[in-house]
N, C-alpha and C positions, 0 to 999 in steps of 0.2 A: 264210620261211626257205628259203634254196637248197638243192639236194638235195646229199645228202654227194656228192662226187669220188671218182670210183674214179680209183685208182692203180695202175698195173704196181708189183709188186712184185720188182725183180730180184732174182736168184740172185747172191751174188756174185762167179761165173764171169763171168756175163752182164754182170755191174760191170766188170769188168774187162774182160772185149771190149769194153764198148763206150766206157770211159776208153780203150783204145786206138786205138779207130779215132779219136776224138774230136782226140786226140794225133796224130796222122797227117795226117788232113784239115788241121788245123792248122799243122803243118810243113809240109805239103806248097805249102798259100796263102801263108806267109809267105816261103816258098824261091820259090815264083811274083815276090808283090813283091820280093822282094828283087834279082831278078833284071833288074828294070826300073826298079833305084832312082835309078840315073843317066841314065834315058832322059828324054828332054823329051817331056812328054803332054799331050795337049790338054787342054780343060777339062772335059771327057765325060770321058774316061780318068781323068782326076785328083780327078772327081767321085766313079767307080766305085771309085778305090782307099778312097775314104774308107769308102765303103756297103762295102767290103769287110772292111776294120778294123773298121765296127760290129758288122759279122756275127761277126767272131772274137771280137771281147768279147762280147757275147750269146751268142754258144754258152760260151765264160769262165764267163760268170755263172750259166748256166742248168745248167751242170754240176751242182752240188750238188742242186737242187731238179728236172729232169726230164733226167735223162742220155739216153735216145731222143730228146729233142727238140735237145740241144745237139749229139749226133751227124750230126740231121739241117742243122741250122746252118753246123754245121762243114764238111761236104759242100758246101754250097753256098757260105760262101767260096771251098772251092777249086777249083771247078769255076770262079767268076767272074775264081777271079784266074789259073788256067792259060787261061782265054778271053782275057782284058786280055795277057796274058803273050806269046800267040800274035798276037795282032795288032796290037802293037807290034815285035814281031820285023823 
């Protein structure tokens, strides 16, 4: 039998920081792509936009069940897609 899982237990202050930053990372990645929707990408870049999309539905999905982990999700869409963003520029 596996050991039970300990879980953070947020406050839900803590819920709601961190649905907001979750919210933000979010908008932030998709105002990145968005921003490069009409550029022509190579196939690396247009490989990343996709791993980039996966990421923001897995932080999507993971919201409900581990909100730190879909914040930290979210984070790194957007850091991949202001990097993709910047050097496509």
């Amino acid at each position: 039998m596996p050991p039970p899982q300990l879980v953070d237990i947020e406050t839900p202050e803590k819920q709601r920081q961190l649905n907001a930053a979750v919210d933000q990372s979010l908008s932030h990645a998709q105002a990145s792509l968005a921003g490069i929707a009409n550029r022509t990408l190579t196939k690396d870049q247009q490989g990343l936009v996709e791993q980039i999309r996966n990421i923001m539905q897995q932080a999507e999905a993971s919201r409900s069940s581990d909100l730190p982990g879909a914040k930290s999700l979210a984070e790194r869409a957007e850091v991949l897609a202001k990097d993709l963003a910047a050097s496509v520029r």
